[in-house]
BAVEXMAR-79621 format. One record per atom (N, C-alpha, C): atom name; z, y, x; chain. Coordinates in nm, 2 decimals, decimal comma, m for minus. Each point is the difference from the previous one (the first is absolute). Example, Ala and Ser with C-alpha at 12.3 -4.5 7.8 and 13.67 -1.06 7.14 Angstrom:
REM residues 2
<pt><at>N</at><up>0,78</up><north>m0,57</north><east>1,32</east><ch>A</ch></pt>
<pt><at>CA</at><up>0,00</up><north>0,12</north><east>m0,09</east><ch>A</ch></pt>
<pt><at>C</at><up>0,00</up><north>0,12</north><east>0,09</east><ch>A</ch></pt>
<pt><at>N</at><up>m0,07</up><north>0,11</north><east>m0,04</east><ch>A</ch></pt>
<pt><at>CA</at><up>0,00</up><north>0,11</north><east>0,09</east><ch>A</ch></pt>
<pt><at>C</at><up>0,08</up><north>0,11</north><east>m0,08</east><ch>A</ch></pt>
***
This chain:
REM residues 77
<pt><at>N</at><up>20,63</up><north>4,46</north><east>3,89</east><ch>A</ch></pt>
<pt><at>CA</at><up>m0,10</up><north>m0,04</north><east>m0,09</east><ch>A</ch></pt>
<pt><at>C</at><up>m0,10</up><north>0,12</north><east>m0,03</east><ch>A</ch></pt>
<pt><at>N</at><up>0,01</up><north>0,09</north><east>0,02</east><ch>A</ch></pt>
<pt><at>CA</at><up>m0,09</up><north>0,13</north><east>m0,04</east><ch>A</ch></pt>
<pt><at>C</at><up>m0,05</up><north>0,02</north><east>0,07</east><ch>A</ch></pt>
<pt><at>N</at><up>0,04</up><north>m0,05</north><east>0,18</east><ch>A</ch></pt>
<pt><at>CA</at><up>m0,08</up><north>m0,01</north><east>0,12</east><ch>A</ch></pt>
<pt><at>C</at><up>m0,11</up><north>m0,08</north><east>0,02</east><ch>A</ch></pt>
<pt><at>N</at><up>0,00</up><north>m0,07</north><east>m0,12</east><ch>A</ch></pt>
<pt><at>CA</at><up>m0,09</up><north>m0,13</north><east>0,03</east><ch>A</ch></pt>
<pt><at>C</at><up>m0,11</up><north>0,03</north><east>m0,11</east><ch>A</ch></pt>
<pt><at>N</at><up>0,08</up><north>0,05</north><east>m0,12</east><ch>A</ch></pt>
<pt><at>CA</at><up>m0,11</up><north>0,04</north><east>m0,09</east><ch>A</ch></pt>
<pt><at>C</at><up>m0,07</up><north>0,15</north><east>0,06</east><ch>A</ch></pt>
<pt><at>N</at><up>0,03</up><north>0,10</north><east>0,08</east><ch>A</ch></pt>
<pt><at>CA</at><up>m0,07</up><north>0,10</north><east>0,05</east><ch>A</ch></pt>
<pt><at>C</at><up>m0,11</up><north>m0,10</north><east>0,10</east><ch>A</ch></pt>
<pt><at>N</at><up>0,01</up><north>m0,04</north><east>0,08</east><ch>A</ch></pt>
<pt><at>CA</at><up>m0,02</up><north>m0,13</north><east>0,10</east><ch>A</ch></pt>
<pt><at>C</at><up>m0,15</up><north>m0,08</north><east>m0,07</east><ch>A</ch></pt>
<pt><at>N</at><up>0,06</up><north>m0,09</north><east>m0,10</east><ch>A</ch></pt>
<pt><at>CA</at><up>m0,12</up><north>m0,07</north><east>m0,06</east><ch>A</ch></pt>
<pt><at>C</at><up>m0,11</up><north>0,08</north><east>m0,08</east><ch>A</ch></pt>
<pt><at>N</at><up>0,05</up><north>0,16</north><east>m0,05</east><ch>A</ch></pt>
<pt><at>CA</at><up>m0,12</up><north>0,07</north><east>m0,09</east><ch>A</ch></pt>
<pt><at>C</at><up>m0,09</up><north>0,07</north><east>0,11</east><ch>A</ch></pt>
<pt><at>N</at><up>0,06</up><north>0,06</north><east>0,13</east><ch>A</ch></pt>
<pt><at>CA</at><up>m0,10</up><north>0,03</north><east>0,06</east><ch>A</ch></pt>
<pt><at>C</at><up>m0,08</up><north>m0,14</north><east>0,07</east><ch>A</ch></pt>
<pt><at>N</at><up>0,04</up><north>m0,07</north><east>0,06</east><ch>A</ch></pt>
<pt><at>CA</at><up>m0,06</up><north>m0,16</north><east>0,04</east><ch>A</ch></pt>
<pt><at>C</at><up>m0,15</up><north>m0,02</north><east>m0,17</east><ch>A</ch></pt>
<pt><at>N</at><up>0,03</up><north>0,01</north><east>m0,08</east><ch>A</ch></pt>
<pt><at>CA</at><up>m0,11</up><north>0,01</north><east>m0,10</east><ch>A</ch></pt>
<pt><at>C</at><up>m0,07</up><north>0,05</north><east>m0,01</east><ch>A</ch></pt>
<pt><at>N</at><up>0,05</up><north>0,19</north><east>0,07</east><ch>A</ch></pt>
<pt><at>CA</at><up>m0,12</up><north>0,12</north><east>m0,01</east><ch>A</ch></pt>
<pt><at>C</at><up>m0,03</up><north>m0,12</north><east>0,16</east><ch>A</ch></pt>
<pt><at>N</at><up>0,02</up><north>0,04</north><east>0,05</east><ch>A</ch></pt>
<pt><at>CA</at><up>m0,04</up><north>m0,06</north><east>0,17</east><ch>A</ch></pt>
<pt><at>C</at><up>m0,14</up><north>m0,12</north><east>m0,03</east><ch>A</ch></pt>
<pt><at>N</at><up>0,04</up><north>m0,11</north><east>m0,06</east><ch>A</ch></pt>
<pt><at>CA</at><up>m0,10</up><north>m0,10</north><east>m0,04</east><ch>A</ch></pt>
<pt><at>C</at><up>m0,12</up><north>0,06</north><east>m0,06</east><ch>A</ch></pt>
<pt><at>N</at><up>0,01</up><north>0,11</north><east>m0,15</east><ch>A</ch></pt>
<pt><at>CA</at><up>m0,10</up><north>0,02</north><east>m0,09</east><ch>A</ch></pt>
<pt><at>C</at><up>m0,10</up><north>0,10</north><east>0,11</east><ch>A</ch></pt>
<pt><at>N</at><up>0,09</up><north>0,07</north><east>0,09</east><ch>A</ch></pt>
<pt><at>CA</at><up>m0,07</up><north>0,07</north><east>0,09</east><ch>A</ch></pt>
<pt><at>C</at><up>m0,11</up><north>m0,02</north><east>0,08</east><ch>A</ch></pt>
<pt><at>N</at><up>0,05</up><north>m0,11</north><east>0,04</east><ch>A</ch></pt>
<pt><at>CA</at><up>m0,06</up><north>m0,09</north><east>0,12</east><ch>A</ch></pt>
<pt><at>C</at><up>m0,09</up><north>m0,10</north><east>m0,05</east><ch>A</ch></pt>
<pt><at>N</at><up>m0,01</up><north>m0,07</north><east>m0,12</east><ch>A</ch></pt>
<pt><at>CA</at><up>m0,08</up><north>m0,07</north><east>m0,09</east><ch>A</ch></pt>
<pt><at>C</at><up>m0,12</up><north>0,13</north><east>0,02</east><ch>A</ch></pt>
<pt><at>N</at><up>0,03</up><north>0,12</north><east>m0,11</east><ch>A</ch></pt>
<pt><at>CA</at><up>m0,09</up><north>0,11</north><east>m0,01</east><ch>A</ch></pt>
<pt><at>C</at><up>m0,11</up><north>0,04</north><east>0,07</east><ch>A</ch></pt>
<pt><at>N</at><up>0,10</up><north>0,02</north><east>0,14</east><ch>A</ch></pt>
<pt><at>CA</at><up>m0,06</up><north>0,04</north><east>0,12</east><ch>A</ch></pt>
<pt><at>C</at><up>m0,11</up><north>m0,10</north><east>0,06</east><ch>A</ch></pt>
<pt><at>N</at><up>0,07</up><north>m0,15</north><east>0,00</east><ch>A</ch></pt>
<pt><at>CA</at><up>m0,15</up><north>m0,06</north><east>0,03</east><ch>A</ch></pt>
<pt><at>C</at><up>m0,11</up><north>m0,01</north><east>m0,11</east><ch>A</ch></pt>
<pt><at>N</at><up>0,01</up><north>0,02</north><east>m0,10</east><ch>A</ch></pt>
<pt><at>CA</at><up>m0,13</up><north>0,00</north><east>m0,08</east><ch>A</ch></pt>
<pt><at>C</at><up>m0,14</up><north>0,09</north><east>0,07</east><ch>A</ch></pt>
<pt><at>N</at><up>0,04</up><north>0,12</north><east>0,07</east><ch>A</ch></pt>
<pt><at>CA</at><up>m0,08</up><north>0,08</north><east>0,05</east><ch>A</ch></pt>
<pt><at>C</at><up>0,00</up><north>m0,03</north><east>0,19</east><ch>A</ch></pt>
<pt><at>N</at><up>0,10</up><north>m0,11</north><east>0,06</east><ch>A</ch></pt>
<pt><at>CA</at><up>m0,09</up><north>m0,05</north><east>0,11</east><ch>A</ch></pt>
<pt><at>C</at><up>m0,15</up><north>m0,07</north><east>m0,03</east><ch>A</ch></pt>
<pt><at>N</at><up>m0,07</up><north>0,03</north><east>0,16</east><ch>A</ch></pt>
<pt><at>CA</at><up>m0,12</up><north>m0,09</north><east>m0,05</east><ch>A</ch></pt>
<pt><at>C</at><up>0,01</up><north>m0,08</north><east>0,05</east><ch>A</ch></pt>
<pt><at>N</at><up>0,05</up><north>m0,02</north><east>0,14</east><ch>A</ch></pt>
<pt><at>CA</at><up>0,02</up><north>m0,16</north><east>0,10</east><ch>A</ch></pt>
<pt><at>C</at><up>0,12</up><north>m0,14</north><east>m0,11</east><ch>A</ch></pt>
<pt><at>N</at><up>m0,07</up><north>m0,05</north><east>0,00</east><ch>A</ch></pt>
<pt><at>CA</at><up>0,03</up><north>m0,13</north><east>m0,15</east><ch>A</ch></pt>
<pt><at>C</at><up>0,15</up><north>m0,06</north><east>0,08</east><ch>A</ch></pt>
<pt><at>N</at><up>m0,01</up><north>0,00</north><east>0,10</east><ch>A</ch></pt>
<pt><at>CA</at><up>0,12</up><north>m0,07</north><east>0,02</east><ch>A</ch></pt>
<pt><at>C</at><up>0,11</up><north>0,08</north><east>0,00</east><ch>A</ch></pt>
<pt><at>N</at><up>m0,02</up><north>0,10</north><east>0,09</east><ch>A</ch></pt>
<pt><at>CA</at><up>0,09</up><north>0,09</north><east>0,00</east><ch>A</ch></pt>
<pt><at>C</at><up>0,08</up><north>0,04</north><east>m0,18</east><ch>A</ch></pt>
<pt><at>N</at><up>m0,13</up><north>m0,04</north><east>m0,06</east><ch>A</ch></pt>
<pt><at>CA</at><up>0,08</up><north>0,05</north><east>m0,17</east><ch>A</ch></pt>
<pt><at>C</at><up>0,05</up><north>m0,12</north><east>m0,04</east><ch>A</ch></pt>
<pt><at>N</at><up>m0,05</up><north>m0,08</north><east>0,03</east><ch>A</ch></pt>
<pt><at>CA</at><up>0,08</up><north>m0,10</north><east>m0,01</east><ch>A</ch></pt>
<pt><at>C</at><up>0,17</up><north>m0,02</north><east>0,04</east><ch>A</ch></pt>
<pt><at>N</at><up>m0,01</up><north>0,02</north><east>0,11</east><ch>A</ch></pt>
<pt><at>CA</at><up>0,12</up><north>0,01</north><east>0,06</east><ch>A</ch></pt>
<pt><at>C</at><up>0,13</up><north>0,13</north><east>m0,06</east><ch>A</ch></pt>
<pt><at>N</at><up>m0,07</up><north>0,13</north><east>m0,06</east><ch>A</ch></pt>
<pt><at>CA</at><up>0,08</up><north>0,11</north><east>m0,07</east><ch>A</ch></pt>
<pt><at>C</at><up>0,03</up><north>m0,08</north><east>m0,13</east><ch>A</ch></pt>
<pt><at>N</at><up>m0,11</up><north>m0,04</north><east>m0,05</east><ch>A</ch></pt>
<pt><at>CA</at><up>0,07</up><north>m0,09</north><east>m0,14</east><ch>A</ch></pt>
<pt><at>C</at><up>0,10</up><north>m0,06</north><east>0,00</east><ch>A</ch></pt>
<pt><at>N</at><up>m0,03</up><north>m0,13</north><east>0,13</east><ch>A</ch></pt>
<pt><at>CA</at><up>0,16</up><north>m0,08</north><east>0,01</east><ch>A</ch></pt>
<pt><at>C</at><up>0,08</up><north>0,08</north><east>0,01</east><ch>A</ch></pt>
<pt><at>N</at><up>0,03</up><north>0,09</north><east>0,10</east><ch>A</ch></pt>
<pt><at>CA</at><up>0,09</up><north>0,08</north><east>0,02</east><ch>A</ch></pt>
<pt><at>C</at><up>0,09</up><north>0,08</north><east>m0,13</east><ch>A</ch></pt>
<pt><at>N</at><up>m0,13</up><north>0,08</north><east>m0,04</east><ch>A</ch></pt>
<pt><at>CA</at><up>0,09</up><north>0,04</north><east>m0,15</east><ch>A</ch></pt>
<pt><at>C</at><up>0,06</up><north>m0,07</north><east>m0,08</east><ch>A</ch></pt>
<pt><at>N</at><up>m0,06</up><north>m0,14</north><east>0,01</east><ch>A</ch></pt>
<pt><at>CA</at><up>0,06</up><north>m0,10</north><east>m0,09</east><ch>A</ch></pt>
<pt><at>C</at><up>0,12</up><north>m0,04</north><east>0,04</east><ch>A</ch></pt>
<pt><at>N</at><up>0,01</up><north>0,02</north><east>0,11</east><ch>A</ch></pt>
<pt><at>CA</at><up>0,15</up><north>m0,08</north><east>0,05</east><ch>A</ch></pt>
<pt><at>C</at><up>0,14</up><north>0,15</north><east>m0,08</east><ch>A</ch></pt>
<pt><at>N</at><up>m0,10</up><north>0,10</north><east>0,05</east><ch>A</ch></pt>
<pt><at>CA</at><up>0,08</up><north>0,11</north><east>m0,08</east><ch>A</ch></pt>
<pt><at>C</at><up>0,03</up><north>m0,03</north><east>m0,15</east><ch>A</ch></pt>
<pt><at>N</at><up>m0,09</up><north>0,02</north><east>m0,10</east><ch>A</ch></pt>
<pt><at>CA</at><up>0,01</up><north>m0,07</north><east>m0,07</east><ch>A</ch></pt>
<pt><at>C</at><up>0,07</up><north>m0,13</north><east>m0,06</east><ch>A</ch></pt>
<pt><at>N</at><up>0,01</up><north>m0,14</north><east>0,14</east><ch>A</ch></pt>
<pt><at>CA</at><up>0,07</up><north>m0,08</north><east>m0,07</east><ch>A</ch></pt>
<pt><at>C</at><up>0,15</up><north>0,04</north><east>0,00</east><ch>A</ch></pt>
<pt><at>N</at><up>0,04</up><north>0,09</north><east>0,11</east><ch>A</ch></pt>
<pt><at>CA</at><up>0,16</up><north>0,05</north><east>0,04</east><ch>A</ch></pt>
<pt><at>C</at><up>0,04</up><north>0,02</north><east>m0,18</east><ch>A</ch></pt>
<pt><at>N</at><up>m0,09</up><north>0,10</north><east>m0,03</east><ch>A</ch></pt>
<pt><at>CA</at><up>0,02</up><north>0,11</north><east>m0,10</east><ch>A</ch></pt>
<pt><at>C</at><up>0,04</up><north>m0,13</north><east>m0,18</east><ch>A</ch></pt>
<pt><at>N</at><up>m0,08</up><north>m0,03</north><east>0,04</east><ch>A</ch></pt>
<pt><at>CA</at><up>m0,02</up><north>m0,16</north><east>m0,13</east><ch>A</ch></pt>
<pt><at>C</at><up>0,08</up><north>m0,06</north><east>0,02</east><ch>A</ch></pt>
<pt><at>N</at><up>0,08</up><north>m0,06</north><east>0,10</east><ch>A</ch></pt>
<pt><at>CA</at><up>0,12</up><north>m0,05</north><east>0,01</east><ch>A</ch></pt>
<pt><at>C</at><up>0,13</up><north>0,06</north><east>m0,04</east><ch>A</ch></pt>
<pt><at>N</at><up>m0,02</up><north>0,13</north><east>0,05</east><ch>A</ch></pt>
<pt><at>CA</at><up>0,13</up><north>0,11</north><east>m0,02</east><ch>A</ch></pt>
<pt><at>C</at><up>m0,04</up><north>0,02</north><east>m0,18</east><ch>A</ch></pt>
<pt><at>N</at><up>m0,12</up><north>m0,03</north><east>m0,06</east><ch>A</ch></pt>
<pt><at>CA</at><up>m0,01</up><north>0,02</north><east>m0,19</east><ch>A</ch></pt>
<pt><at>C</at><up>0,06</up><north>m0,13</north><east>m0,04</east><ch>A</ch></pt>
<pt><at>N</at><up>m0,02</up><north>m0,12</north><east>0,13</east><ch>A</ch></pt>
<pt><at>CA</at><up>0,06</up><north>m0,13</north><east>m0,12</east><ch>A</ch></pt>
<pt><at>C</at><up>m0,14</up><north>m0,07</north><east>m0,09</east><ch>A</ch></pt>
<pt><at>N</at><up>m0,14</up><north>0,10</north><east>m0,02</east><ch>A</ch></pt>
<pt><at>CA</at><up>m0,06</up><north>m0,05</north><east>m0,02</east><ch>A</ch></pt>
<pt><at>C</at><up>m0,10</up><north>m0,11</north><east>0,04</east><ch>A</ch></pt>
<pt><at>N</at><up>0,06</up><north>m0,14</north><east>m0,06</east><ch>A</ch></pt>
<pt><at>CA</at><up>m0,13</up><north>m0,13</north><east>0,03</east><ch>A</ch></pt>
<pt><at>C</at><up>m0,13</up><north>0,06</north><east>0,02</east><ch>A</ch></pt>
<pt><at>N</at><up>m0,01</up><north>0,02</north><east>m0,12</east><ch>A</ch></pt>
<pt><at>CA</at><up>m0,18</up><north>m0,03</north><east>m0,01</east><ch>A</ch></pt>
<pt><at>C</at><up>m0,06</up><north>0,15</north><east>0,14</east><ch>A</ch></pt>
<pt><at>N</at><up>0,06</up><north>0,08</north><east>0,04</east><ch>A</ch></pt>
<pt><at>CA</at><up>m0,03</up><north>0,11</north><east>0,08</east><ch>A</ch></pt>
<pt><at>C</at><up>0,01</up><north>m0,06</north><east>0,13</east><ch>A</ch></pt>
<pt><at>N</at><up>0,09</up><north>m0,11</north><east>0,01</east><ch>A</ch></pt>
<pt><at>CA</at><up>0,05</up><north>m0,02</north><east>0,14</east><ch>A</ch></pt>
<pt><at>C</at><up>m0,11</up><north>m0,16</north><east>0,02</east><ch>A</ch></pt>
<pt><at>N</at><up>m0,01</up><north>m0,02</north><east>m0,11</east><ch>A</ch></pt>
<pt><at>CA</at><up>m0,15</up><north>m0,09</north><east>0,06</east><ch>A</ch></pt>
<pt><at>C</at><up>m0,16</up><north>0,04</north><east>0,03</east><ch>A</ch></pt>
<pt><at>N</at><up>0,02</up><north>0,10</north><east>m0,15</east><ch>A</ch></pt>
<pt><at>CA</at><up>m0,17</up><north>0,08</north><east>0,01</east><ch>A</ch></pt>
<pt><at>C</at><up>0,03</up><north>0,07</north><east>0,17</east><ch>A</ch></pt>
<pt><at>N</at><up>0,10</up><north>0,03</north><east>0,07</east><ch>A</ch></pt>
<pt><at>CA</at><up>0,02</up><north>0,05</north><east>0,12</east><ch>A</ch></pt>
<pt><at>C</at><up>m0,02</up><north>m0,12</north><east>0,13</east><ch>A</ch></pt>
<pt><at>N</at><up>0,04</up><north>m0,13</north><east>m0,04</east><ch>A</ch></pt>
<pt><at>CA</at><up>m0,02</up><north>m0,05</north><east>0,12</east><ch>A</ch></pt>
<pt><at>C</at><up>m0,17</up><north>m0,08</north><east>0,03</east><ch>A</ch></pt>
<pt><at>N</at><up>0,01</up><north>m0,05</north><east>m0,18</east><ch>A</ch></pt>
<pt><at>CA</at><up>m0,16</up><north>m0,02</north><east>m0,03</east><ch>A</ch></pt>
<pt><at>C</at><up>m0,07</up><north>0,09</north><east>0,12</east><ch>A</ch></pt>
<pt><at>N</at><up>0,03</up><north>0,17</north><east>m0,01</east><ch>A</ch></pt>
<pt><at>CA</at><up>m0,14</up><north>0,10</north><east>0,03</east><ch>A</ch></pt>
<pt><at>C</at><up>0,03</up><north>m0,01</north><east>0,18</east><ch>A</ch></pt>
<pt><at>N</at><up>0,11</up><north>m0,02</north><east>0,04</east><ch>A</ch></pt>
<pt><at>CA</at><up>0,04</up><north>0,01</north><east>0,16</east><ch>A</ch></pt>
<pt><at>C</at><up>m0,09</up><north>m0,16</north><east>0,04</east><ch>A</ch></pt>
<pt><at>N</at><up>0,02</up><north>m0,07</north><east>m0,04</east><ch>A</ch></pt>
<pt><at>CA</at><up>m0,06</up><north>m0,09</north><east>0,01</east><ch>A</ch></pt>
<pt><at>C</at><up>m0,15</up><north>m0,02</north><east>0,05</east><ch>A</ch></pt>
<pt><at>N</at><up>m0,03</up><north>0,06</north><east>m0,13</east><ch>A</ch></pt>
<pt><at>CA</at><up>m0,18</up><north>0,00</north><east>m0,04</east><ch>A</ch></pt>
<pt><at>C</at><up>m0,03</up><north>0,11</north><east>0,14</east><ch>A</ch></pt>
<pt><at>N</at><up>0,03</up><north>0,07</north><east>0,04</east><ch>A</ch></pt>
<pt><at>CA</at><up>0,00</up><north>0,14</north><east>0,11</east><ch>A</ch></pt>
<pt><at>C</at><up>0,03</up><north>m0,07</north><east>0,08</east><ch>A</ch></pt>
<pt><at>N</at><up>0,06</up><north>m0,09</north><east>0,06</east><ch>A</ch></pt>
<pt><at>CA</at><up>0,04</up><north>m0,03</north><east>0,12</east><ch>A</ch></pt>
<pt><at>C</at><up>m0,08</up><north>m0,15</north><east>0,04</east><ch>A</ch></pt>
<pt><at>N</at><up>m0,06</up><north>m0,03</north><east>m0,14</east><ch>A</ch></pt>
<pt><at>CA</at><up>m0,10</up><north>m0,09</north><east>0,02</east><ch>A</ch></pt>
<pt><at>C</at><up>m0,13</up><north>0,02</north><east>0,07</east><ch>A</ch></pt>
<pt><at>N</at><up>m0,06</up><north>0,13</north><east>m0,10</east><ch>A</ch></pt>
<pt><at>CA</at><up>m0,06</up><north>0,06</north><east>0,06</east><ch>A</ch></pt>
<pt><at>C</at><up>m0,04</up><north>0,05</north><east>0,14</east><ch>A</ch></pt>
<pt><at>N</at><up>0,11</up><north>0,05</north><east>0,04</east><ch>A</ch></pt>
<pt><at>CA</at><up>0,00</up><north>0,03</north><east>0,15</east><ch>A</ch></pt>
<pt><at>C</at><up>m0,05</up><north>m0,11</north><east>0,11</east><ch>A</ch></pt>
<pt><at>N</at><up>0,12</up><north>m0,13</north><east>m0,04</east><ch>A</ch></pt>
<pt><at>CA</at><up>m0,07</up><north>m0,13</north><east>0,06</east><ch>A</ch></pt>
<pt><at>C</at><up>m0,14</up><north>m0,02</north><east>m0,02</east><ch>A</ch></pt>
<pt><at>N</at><up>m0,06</up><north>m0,01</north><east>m0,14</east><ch>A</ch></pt>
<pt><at>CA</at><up>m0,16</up><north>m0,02</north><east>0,02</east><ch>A</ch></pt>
<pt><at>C</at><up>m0,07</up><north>0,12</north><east>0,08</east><ch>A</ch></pt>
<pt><at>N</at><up>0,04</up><north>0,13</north><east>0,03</east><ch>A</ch></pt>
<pt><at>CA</at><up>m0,09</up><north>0,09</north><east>0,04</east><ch>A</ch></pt>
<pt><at>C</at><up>0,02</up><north>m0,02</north><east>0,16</east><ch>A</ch></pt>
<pt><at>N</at><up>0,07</up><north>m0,05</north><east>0,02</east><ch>A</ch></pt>
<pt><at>CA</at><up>0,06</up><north>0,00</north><east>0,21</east><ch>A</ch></pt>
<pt><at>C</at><up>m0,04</up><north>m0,18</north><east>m0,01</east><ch>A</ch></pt>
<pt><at>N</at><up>m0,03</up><north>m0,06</north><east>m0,10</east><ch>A</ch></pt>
<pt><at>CA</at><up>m0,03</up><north>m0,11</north><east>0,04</east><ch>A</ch></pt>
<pt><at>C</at><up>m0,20</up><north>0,00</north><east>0,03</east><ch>A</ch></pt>
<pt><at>N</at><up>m0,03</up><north>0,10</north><east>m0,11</east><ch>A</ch></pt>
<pt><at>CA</at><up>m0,16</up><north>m0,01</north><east>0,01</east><ch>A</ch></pt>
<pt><at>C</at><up>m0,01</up><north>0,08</north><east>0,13</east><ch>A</ch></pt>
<pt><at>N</at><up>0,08</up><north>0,09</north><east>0,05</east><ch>A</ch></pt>
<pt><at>CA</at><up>0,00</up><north>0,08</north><east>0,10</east><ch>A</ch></pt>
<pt><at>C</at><up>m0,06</up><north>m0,04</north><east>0,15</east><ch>A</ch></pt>
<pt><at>N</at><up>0,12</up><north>m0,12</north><east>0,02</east><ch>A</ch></pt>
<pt><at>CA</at><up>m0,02</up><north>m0,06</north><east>0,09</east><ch>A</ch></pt>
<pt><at>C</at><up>m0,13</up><north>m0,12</north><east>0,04</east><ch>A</ch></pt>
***
């Protein structure tokens, strides 16, 4: 159990990081795609708190990011 809790708190820093870090990409999709990513970090981390409302505002945001991606490789082509 303490493996999992060391485990899920860095998986959280891992997400907030990578959320972070794409704020300051400039290619839109590529930040798009760090966001989902963090967020998946993120949702690990929300699941391992048990918190509802965190583990939807989490899949909500993976979502909306991965939506995104589609419309930008869709205008792409």
């Amino acid at each position: 159990m303490f493996m999992l809790s060391i485990i899920a708190k860095i998986s959280g820093i891992i997400g907030l990081l990578l959320i972070t870090y794409g704020i300051f990409i400039k290619k839109e999709r590529r930040r798009d795609k760090e966001f989902a990513l963090g967020g998946l970090f993120l949702l690990f981390y929300s699941i391992y708190l048990k918190d509802l409302i965190f583990v939807i505002l989490q899949i909500v945001f993976i979502s909306a990011n991965l939506y995104e991606v589609y419309k930008l490789r869709k205008k792409k082509s």
